[in-house]
mmCIF file of the N, C-alpha and C atoms, coordinates in Angstrom:
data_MODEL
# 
_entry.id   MODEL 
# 
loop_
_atom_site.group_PDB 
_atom_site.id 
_atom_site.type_symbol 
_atom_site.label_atom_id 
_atom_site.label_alt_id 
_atom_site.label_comp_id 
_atom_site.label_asym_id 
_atom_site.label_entity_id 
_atom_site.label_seq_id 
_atom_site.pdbx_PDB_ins_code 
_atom_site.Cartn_x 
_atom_site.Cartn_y 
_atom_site.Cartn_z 
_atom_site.occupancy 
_atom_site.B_iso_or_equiv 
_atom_site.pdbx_formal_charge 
_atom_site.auth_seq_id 
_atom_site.auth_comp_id 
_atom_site.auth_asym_id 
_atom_site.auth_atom_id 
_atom_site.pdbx_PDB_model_num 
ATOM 1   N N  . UNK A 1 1  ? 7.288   -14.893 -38.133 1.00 0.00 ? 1  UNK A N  1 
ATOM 2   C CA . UNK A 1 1  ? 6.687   -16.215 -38.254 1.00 0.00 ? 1  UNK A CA 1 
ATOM 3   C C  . UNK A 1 1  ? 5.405   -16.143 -39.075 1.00 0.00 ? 1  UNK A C  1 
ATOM 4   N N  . UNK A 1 2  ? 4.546   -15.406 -38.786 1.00 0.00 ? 2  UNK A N  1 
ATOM 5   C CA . UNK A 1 2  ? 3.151   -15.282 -39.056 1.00 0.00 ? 2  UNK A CA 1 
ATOM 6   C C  . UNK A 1 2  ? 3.293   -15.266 -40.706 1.00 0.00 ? 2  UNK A C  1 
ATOM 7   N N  . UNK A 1 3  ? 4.347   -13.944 -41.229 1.00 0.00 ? 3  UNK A N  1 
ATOM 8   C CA . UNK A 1 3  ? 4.362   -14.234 -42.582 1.00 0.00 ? 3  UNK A CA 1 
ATOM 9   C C  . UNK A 1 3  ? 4.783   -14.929 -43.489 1.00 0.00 ? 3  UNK A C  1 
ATOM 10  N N  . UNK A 1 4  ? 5.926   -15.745 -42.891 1.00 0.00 ? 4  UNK A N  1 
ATOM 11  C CA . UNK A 1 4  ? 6.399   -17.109 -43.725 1.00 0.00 ? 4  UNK A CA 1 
ATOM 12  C C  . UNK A 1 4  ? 5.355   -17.886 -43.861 1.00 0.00 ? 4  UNK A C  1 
ATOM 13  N N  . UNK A 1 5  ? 4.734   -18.463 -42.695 1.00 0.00 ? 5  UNK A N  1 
ATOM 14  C CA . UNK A 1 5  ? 3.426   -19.485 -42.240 1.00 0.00 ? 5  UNK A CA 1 
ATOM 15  C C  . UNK A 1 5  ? 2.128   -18.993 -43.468 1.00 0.00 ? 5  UNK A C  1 
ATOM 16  N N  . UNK A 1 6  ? 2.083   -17.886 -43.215 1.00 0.00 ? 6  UNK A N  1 
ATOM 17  C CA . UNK A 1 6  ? 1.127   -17.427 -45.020 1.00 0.00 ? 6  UNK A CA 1 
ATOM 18  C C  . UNK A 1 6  ? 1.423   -17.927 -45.515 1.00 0.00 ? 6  UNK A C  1 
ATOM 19  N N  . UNK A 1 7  ? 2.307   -17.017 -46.399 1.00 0.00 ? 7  UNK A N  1 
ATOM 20  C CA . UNK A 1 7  ? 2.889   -17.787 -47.409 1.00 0.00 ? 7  UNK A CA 1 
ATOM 21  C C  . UNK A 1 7  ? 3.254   -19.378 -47.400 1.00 0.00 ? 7  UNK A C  1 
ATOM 22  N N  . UNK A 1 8  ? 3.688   -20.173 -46.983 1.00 0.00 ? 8  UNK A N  1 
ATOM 23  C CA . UNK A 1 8  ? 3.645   -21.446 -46.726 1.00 0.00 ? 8  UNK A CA 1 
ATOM 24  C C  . UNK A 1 8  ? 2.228   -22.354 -46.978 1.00 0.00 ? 8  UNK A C  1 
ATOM 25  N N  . UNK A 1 9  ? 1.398   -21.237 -46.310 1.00 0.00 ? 9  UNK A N  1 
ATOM 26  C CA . UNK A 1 9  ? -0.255  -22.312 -46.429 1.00 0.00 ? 9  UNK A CA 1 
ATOM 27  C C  . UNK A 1 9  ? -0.511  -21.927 -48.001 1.00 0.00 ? 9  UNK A C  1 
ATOM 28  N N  . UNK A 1 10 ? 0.052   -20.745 -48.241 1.00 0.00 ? 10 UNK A N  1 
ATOM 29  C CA . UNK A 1 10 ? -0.658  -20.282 -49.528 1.00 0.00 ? 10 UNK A CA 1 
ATOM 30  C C  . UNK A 1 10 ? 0.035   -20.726 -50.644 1.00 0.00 ? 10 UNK A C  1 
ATOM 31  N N  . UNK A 1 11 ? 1.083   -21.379 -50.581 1.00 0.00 ? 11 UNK A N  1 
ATOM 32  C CA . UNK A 1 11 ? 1.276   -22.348 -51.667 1.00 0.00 ? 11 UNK A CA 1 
ATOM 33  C C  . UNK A 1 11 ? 1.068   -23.484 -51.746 1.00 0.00 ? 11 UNK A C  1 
ATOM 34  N N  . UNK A 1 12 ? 0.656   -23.970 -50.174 1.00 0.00 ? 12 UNK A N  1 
ATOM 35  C CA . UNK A 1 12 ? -0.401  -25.476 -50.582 1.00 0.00 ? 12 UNK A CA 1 
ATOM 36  C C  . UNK A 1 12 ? -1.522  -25.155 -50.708 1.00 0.00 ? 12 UNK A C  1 
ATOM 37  N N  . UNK A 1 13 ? -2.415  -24.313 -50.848 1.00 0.00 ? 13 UNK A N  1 
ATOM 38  C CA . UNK A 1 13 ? -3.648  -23.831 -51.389 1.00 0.00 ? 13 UNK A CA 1 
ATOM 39  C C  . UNK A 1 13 ? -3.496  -23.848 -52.843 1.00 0.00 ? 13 UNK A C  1 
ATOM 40  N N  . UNK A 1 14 ? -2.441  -23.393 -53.214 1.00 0.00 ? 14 UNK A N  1 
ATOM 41  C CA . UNK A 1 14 ? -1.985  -23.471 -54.773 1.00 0.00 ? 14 UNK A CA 1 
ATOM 42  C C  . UNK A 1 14 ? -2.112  -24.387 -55.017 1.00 0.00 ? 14 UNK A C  1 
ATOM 43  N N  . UNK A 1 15 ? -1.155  -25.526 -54.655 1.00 0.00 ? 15 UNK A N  1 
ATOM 44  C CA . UNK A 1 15 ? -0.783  -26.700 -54.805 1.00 0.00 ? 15 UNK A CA 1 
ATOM 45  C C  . UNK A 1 15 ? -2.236  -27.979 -55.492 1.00 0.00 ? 15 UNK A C  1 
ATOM 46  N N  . UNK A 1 16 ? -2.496  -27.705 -53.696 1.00 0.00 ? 16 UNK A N  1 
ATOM 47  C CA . UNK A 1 16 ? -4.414  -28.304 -54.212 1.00 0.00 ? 16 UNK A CA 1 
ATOM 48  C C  . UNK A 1 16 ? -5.252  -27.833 -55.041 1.00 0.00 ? 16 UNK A C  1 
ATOM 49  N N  . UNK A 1 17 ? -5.368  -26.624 -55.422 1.00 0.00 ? 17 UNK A N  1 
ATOM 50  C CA . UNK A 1 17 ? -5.755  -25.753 -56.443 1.00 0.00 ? 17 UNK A CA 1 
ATOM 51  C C  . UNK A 1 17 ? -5.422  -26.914 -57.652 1.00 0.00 ? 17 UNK A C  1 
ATOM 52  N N  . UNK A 1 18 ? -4.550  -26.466 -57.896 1.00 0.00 ? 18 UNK A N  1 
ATOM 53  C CA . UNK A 1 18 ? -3.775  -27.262 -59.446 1.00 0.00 ? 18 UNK A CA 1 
ATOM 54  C C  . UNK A 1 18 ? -4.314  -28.998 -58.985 1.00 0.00 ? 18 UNK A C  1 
ATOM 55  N N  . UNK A 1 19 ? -3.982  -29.536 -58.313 1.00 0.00 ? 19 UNK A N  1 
ATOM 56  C CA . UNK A 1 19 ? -4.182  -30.919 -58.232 1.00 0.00 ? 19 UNK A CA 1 
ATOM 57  C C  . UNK A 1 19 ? -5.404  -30.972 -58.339 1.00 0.00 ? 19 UNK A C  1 
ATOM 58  N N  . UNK A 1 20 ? -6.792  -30.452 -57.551 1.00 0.00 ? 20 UNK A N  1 
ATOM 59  C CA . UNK A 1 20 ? -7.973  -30.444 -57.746 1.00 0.00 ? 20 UNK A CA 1 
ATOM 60  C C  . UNK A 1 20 ? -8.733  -29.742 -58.870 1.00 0.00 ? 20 UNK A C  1 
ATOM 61  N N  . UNK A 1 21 ? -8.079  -29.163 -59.970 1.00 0.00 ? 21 UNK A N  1 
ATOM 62  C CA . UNK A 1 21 ? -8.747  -28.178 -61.152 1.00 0.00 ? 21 UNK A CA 1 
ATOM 63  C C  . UNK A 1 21 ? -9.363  -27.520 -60.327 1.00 0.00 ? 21 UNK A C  1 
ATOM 64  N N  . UNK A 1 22 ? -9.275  -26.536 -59.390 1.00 0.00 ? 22 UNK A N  1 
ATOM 65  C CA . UNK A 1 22 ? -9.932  -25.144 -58.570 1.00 0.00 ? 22 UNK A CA 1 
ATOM 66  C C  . UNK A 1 22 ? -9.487  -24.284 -58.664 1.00 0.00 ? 22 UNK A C  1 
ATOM 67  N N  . UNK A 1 23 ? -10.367 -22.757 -58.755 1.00 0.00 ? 23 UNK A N  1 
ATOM 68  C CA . UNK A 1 23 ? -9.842  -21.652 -58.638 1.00 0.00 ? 23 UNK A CA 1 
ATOM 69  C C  . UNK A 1 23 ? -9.137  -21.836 -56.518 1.00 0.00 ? 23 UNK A C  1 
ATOM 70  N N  . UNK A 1 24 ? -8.063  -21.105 -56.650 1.00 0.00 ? 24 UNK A N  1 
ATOM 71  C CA . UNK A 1 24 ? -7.837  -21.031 -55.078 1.00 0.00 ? 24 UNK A CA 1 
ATOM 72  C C  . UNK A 1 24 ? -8.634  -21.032 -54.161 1.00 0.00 ? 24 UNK A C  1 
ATOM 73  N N  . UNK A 1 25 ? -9.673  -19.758 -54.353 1.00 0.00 ? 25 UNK A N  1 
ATOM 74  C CA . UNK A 1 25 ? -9.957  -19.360 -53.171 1.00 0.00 ? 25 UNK A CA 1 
ATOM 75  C C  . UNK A 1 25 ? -11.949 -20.374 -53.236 1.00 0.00 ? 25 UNK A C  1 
ATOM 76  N N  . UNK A 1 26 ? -11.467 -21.419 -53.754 1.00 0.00 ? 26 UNK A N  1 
ATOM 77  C CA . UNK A 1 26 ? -12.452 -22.699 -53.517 1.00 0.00 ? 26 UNK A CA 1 
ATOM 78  C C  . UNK A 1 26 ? -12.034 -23.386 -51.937 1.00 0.00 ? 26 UNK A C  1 
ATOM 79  N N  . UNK A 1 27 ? -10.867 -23.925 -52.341 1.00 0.00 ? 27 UNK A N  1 
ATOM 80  C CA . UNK A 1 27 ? -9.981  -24.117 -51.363 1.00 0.00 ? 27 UNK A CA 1 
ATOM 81  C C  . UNK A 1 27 ? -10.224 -23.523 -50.336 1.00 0.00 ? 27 UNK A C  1 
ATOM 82  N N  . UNK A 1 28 ? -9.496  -22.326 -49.952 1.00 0.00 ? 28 UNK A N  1 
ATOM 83  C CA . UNK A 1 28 ? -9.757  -21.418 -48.760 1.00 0.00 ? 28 UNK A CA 1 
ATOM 84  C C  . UNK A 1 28 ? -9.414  -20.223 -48.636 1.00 0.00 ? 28 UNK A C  1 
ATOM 85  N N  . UNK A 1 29 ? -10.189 -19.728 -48.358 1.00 0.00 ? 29 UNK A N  1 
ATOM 86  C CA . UNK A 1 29 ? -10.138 -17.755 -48.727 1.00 0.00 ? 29 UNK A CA 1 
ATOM 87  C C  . UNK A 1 29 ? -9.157  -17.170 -48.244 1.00 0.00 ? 29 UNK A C  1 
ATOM 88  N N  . UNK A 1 30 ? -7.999  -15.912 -48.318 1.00 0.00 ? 30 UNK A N  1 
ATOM 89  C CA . UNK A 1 30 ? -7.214  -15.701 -47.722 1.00 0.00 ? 30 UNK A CA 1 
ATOM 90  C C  . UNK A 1 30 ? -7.465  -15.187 -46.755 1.00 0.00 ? 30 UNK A C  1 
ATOM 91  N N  . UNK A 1 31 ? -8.555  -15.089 -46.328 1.00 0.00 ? 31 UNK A N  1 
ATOM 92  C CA . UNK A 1 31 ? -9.287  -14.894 -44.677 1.00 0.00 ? 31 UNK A CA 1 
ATOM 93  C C  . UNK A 1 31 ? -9.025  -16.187 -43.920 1.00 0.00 ? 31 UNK A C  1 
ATOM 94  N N  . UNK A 1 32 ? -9.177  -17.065 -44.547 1.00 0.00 ? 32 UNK A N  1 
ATOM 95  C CA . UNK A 1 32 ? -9.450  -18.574 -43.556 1.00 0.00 ? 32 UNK A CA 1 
ATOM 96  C C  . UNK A 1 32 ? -7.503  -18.587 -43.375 1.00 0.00 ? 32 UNK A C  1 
ATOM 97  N N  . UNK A 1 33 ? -7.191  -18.518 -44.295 1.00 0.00 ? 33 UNK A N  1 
ATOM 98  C CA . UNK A 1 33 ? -5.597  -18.948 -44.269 1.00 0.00 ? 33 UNK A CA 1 
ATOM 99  C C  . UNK A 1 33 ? -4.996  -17.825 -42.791 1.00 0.00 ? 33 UNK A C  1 
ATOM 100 N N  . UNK A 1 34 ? -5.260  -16.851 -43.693 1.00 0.00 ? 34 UNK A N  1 
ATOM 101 C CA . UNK A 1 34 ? -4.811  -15.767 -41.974 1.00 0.00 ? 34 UNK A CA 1 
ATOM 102 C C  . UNK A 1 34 ? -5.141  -16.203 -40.673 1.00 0.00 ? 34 UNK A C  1 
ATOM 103 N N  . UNK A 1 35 ? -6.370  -17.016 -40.778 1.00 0.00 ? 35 UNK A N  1 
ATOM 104 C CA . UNK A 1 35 ? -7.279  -17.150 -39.040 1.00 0.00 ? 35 UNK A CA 1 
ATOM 105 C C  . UNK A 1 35 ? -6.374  -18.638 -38.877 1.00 0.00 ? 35 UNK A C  1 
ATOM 106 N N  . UNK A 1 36 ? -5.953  -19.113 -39.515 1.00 0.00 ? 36 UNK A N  1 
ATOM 107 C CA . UNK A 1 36 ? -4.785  -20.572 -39.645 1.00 0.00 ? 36 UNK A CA 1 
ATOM 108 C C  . UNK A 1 36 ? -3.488  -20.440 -39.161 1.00 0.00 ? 36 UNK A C  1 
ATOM 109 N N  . UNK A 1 37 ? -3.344  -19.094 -39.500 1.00 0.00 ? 37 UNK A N  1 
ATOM 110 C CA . UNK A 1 37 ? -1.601  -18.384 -38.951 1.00 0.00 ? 37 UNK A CA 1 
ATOM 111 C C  . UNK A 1 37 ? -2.219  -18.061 -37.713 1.00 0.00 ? 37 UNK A C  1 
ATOM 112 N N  . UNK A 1 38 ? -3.090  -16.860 -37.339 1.00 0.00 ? 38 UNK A N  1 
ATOM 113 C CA . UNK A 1 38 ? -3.085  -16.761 -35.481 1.00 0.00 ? 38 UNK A CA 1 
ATOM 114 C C  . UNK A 1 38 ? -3.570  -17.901 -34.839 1.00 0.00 ? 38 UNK A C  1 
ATOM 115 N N  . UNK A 1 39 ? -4.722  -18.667 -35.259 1.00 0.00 ? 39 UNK A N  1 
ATOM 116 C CA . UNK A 1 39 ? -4.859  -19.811 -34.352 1.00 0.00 ? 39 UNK A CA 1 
ATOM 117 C C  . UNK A 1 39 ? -4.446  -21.102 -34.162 1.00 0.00 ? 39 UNK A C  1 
ATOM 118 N N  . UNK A 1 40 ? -3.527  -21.214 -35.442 1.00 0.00 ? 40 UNK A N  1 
ATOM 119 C CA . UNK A 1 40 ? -2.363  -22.472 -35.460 1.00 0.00 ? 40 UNK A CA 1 
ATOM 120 C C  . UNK A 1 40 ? -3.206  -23.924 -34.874 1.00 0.00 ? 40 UNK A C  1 
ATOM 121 N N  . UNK A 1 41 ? -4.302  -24.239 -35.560 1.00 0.00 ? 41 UNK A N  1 
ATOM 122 C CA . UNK A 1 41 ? -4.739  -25.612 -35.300 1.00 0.00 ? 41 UNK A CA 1 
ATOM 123 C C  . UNK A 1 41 ? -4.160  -26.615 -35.405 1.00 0.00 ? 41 UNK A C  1 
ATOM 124 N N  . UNK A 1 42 ? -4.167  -28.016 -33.979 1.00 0.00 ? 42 UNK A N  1 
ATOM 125 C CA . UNK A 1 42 ? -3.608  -28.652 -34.104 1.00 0.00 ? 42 UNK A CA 1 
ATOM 126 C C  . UNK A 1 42 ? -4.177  -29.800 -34.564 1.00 0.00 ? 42 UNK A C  1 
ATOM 127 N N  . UNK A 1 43 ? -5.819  -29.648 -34.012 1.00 0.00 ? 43 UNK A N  1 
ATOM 128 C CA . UNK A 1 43 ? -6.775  -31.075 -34.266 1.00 0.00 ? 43 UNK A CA 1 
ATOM 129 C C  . UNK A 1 43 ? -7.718  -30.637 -35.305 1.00 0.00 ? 43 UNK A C  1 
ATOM 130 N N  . UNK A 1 44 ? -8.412  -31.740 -35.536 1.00 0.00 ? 44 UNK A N  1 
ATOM 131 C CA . UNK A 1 44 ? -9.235  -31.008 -36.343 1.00 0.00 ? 44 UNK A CA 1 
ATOM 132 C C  . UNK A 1 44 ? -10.525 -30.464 -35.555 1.00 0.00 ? 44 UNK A C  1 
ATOM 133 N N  . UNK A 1 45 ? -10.944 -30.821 -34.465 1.00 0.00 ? 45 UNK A N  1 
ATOM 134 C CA . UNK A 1 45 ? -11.586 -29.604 -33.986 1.00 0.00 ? 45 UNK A CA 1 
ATOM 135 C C  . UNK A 1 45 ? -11.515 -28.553 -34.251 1.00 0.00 ? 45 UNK A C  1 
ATOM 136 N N  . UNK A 1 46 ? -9.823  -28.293 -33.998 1.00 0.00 ? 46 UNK A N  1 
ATOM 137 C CA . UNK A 1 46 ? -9.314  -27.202 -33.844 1.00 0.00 ? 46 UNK A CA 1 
ATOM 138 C C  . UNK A 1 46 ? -9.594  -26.289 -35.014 1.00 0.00 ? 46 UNK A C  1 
ATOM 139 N N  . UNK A 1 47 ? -9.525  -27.074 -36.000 1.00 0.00 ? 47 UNK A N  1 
ATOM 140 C CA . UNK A 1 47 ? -9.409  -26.752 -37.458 1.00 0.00 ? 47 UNK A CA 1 
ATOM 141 C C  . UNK A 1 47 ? -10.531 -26.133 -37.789 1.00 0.00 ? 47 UNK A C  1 
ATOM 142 N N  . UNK A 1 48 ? -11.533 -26.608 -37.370 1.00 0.00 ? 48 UNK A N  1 
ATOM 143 C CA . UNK A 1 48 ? -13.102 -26.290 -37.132 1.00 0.00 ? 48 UNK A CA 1 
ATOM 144 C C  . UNK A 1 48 ? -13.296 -25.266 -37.079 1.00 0.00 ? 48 UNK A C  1 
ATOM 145 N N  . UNK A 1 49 ? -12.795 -24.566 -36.183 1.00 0.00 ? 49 UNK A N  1 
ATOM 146 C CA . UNK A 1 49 ? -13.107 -22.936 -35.527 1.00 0.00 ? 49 UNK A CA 1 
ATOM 147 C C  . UNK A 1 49 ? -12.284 -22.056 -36.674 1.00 0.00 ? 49 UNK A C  1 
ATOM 148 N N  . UNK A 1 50 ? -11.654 -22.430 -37.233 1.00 0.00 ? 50 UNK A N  1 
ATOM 149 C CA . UNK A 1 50 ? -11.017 -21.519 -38.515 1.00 0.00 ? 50 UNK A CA 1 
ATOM 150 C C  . UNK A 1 50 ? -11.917 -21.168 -39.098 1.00 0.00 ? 50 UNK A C  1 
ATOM 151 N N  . UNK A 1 51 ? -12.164 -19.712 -39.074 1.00 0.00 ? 51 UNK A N  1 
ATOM 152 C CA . UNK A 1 51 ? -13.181 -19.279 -39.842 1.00 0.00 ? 51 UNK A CA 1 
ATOM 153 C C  . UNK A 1 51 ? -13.157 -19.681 -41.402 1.00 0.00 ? 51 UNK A C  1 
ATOM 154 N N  . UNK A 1 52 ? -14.319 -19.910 -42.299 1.00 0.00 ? 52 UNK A N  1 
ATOM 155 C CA . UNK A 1 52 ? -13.893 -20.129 -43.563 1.00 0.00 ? 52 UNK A CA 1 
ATOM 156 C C  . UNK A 1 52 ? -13.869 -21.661 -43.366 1.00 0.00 ? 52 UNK A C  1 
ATOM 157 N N  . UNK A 1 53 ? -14.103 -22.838 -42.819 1.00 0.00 ? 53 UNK A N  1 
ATOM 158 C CA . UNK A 1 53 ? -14.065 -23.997 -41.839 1.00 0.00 ? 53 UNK A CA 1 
ATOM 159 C C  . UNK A 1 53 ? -14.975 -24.770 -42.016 1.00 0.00 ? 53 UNK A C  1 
ATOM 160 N N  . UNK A 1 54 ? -15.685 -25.474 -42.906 1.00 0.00 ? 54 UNK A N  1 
ATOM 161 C CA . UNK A 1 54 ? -16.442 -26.706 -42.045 1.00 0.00 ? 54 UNK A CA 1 
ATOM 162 C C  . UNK A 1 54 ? -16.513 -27.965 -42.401 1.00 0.00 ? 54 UNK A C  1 
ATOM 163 N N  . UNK A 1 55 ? -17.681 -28.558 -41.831 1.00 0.00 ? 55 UNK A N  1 
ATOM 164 C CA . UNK A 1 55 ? -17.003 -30.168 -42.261 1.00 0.00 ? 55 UNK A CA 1 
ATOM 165 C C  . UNK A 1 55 ? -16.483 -30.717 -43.557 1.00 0.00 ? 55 UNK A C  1 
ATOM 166 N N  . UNK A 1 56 ? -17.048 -30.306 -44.910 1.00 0.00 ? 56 UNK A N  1 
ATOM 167 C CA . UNK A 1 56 ? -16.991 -30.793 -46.111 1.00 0.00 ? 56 UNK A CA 1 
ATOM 168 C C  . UNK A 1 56 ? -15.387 -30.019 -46.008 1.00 0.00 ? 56 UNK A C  1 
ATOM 169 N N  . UNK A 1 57 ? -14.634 -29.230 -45.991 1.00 0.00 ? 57 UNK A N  1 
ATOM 170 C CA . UNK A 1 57 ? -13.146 -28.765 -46.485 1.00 0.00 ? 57 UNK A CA 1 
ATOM 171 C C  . UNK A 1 57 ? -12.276 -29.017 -45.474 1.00 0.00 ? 57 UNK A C  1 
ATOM 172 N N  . UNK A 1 58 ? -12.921 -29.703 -44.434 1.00 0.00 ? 58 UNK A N  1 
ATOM 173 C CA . UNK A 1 58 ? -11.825 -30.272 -43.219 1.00 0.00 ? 58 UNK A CA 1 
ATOM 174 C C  . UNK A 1 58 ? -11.859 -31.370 -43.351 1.00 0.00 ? 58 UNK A C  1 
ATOM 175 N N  . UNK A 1 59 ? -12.584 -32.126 -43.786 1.00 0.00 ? 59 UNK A N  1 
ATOM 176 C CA . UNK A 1 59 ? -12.564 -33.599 -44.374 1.00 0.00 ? 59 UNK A CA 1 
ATOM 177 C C  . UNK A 1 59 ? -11.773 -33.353 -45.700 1.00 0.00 ? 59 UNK A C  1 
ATOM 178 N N  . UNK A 1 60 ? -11.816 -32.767 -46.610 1.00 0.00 ? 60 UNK A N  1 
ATOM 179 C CA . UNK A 1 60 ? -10.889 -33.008 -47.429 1.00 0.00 ? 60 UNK A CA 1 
ATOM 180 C C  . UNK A 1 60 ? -9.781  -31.760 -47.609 1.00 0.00 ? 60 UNK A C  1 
ATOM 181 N N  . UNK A 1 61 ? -9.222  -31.053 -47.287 1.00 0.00 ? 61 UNK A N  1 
ATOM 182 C CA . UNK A 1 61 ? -8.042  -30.706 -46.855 1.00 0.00 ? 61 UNK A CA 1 
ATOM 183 C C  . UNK A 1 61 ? -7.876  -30.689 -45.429 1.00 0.00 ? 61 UNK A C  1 
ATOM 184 N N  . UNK A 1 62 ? -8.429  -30.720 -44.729 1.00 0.00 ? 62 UNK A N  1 
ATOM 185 C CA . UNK A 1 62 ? -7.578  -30.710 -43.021 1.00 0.00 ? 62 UNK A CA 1 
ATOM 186 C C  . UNK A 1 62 ? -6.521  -31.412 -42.574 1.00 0.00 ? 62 UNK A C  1 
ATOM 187 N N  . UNK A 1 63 ? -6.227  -32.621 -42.976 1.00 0.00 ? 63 UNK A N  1 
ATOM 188 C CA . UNK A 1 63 ? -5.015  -33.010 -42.959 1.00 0.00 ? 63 UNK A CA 1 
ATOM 189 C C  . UNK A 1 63 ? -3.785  -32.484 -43.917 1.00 0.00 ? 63 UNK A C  1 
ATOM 190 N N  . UNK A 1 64 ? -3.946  -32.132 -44.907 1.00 0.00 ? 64 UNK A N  1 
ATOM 191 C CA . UNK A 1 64 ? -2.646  -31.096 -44.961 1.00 0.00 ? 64 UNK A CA 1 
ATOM 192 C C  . UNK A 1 64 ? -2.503  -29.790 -44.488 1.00 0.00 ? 64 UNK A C  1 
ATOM 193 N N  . UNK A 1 65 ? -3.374  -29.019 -44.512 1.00 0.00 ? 65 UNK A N  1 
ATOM 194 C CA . UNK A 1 65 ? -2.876  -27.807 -43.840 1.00 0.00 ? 65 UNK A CA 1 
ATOM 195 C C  . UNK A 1 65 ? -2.567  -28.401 -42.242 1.00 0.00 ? 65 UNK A C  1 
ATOM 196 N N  . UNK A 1 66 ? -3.532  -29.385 -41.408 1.00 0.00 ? 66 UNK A N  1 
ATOM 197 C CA . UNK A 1 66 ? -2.433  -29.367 -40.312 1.00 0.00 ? 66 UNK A CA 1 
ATOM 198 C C  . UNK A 1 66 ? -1.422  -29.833 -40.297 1.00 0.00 ? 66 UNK A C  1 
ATOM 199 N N  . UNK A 1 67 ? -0.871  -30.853 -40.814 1.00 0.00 ? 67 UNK A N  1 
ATOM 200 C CA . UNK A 1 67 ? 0.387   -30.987 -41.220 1.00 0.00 ? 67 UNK A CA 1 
ATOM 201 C C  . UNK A 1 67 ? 0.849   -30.202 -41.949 1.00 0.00 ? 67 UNK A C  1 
ATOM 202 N N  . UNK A 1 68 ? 0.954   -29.146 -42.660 1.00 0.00 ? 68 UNK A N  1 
ATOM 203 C CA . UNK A 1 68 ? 1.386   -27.963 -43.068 1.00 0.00 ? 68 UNK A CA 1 
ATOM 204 C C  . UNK A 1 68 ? 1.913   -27.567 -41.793 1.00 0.00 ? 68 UNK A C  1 
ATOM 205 N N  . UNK A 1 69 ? 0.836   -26.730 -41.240 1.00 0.00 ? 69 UNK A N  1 
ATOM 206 C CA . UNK A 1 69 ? 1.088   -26.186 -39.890 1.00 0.00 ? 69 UNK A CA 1 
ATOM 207 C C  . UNK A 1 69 ? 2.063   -26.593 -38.772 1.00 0.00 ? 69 UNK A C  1 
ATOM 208 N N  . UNK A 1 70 ? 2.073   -27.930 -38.608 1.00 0.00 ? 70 UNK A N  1 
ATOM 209 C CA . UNK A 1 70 ? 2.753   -28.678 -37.735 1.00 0.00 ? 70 UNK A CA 1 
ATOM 210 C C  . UNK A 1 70 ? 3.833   -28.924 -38.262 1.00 0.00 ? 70 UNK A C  1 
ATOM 211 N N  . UNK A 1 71 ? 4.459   -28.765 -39.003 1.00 0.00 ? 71 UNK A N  1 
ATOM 212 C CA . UNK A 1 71 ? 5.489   -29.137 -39.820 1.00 0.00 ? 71 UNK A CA 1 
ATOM 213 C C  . UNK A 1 71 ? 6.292   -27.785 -39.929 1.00 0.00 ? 71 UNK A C  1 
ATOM 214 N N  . UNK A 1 72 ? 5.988   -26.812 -40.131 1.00 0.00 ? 72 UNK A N  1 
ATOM 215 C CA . UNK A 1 72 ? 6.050   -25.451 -39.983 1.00 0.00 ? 72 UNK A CA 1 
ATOM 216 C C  . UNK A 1 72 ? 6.723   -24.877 -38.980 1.00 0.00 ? 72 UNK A C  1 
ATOM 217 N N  . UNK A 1 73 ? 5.629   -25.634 -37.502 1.00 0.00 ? 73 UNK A N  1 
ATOM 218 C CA . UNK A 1 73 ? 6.249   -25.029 -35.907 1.00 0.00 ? 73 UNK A CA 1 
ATOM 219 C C  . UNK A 1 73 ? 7.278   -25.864 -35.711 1.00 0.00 ? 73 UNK A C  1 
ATOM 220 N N  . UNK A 1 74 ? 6.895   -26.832 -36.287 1.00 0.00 ? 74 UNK A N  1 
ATOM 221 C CA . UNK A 1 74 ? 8.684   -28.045 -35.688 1.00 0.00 ? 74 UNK A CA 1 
ATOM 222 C C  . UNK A 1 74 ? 9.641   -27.244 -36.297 1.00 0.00 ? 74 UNK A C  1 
ATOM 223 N N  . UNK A 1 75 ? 9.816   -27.018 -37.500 1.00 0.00 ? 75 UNK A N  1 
ATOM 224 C CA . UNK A 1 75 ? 10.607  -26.288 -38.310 1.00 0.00 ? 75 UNK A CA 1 
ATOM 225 C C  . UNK A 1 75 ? 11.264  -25.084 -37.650 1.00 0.00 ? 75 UNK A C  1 
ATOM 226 N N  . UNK A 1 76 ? 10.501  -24.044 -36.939 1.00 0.00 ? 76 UNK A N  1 
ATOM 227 C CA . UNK A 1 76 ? 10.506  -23.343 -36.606 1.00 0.00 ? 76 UNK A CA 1 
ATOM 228 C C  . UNK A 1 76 ? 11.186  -23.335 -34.856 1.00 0.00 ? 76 UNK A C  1 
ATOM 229 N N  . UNK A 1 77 ? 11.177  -24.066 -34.377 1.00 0.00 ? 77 UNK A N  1 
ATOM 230 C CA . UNK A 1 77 ? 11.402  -24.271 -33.077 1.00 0.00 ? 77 UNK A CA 1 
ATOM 231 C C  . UNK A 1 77 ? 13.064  -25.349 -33.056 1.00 0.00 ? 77 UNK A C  1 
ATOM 232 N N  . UNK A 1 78 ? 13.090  -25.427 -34.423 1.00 0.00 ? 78 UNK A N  1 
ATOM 233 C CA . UNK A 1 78 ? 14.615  -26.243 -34.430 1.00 0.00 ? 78 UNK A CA 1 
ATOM 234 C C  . UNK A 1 78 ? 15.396  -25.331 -34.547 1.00 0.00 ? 78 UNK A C  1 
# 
């Protein structure tokens, strides 16, 4: 699981990358993405505690990576 779920965040990191003209790891470091796979945030609290995390990049990506995420475990549990 853990390594699909990488990979998965790490091509919407891409994704926003390209849509936003950013190098990736503007976005989020592949530290923050890893601490996203073990702690699987659901809120954005939650999202919060992701290291690599704070208000300015959870306001503007936190809703896709948790829907990333959440989209992921449904996936996963079907």
């Amino acid at each position: 699981w853990e390594a699909a779920q990488y990979e998965n965040l790490r091509t919407l990191r891409a994704l926003l990358a390209a849509h936003f003209h950013l190098p990736v790891y503007m976005i989020f470091s592949d530290a923050s993405l890893r601490d996203m796979v073990q702690k699987r945030p659901k809120t954005e609290d939650e999202f919060l505690e992701v290291s690599g995390v704070g208000e300015i990049k959870a306001a503007r990506y936190g809703e896709a990576f948790l829907k990333a995420i959440a989209a992921y475990e449904e996936a996963d549990e079907a």
